[in-house]
N, C-alpha and C positions, 0 to 999 in steps of 0.2 A: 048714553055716551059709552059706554061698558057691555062687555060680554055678562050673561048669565053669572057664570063665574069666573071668578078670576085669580091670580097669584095672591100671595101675602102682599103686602108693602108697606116697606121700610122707610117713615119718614127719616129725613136725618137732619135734625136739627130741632132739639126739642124744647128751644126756647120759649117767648109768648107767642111770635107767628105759628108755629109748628105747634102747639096747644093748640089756638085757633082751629088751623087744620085738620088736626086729629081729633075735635069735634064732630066734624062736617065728616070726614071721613069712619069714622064708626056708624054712624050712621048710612052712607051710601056708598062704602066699597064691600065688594062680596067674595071678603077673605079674608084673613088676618090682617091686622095693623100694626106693628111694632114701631117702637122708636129706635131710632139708632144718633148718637151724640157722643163726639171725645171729650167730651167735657164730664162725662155721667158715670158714676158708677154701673157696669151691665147689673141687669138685677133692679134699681130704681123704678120705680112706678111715678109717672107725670102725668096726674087729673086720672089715675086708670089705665094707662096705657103704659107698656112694660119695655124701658131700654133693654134690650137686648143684643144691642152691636156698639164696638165704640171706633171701630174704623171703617170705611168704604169699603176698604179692600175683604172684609167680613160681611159684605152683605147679599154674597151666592144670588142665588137664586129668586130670590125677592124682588120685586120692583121696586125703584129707589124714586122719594119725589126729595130734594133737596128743600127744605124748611127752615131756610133763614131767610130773615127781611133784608137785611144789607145786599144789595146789590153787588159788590164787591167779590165778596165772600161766597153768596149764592154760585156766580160765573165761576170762579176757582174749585169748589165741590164740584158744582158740575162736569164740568171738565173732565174733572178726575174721574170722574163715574161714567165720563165715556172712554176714555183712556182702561179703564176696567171693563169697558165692551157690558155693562149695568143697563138693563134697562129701564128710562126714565120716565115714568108715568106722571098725566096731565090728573088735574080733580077741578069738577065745576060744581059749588054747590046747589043743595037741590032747590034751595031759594032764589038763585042768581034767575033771571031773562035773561039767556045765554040763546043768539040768535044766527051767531056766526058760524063756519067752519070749525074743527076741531081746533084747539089752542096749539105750540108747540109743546116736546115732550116740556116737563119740569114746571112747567105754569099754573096758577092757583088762581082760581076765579069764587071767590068769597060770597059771604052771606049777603045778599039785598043789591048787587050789583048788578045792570044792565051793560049788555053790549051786544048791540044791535048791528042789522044786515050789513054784509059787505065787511065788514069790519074785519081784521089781520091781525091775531096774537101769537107774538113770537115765541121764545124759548125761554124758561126758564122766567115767565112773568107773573108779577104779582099784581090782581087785579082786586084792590082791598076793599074792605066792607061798603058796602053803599057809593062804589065808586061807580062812570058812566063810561064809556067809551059809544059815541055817537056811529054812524051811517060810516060806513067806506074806511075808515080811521084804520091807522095802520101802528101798531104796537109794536116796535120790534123787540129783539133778545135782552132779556134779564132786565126791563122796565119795572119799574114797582110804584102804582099808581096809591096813594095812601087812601083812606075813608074819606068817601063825599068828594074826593077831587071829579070834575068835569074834562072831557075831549071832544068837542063838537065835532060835527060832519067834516069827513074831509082831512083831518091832519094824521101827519105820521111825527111820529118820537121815534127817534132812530137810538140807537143800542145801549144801554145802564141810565138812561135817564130816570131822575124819580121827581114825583109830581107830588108836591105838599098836601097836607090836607083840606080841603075844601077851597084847592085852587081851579082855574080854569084855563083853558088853553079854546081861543076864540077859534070859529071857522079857519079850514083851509090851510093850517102853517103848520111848517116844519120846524121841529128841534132839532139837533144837532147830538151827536154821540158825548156823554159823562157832563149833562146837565142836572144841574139841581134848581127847582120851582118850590120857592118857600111856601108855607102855609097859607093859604086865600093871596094869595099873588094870582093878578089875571094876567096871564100871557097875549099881548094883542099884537105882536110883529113877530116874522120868523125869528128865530135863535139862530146864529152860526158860528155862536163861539164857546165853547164850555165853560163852564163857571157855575158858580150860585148867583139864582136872578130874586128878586122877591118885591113885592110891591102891588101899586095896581096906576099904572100899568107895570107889568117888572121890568124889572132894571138889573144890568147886572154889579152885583155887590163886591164878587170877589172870584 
């Protein structure tokens, strides 16, 4: 996935997701790893790993991967880190079945996940532990799929949706932009309205 060598990068957001991260990434990026967080004293050390930035607009020269799980929040950094003309680097780890094209910049494809051929990962997405993303499936910007969630063949999740843990989303259908899929809720008709759904089949709640 990666050059020989590469820049430092600056995760930013050194919460649990961003730990997560900066596991996978000490291991398979081949360059510096720092964290950057305004929440952190610079200087702090998280599992090893040394904040050294507490704003964007500090993070020069470094590649920037934004490292929070909220959906929300992730899109707003980001942003800002193009607005700062930042470049935003992808990480797939080395355990993942990673089958598709490159991911978009800002995207995180986690330990024991598959995503298989044909398959489309947008910008700024989280593809969490043990999650699946099936054939053709189309992921788009700042989704964040949680552990053991499923996407069969065939659907797209269009823009901030997030996928409960160990839910499913059946063949073929679309979601709709600022959806929430509760925890093992199976999705089995399109979505065309935002909300929180959860169930089985889901329903939307709210």
């Amino acid at each position: 996935m990666f050059h020989d060598e590469q820049p430092a990068l600056c995760l930013f957001g050194a919460g649990g997701h961003g730990r997560v991260v900066a596991g996978i990434a000490r291991r398979i990026w081949r360059g510096k790893v720092i964290f950057g967080d305004n929440n952190l004293t610079v200087g702090t050390l998280v599992d090893g790993t040394k904040v050294e930035v507490s704003n964007l607009s500090d993070v020069g020269k470094y590649n920037v991967l934004v490292t929070v799980g909220e959906n929300r929040i992730r899109r707003k950094l980001q942003m800002q880190a193009d607005q700062l003309g930042l470049k935003c680097a992808f990480l797939v780890a080395d355990t993942a079945s990673y089958f598709a094209s490159d991911p978009g910049g800002g995207s995180t494809i986690l330990t024991s996940t598959v995503v298989n051929p044909g398959a489309k990962i947008g910008r700024g997405v989280i593809i969490n532990t043990g999650a699946i993303v099936e054939h053709d499936s189309t992921i788009n910007d700042f989704c964040h799929l949680a552990p053991n969630s499923l996407v069969l063949g065939g659907c797209t999740l269009d823009n901030d949706v997030f996928l409960g843990a160990n839910s499913t989303v059946l063949q073929g259908l679309y979601i709709c932009p600022d959806v929430i899929i509760g925890a093992g809720a199976v999705v089995v008709c399109d979505i065309t309205q935002p909300g929180t759904y959860a169930g089985v089949p889901a329903r939307r709640i709210g």
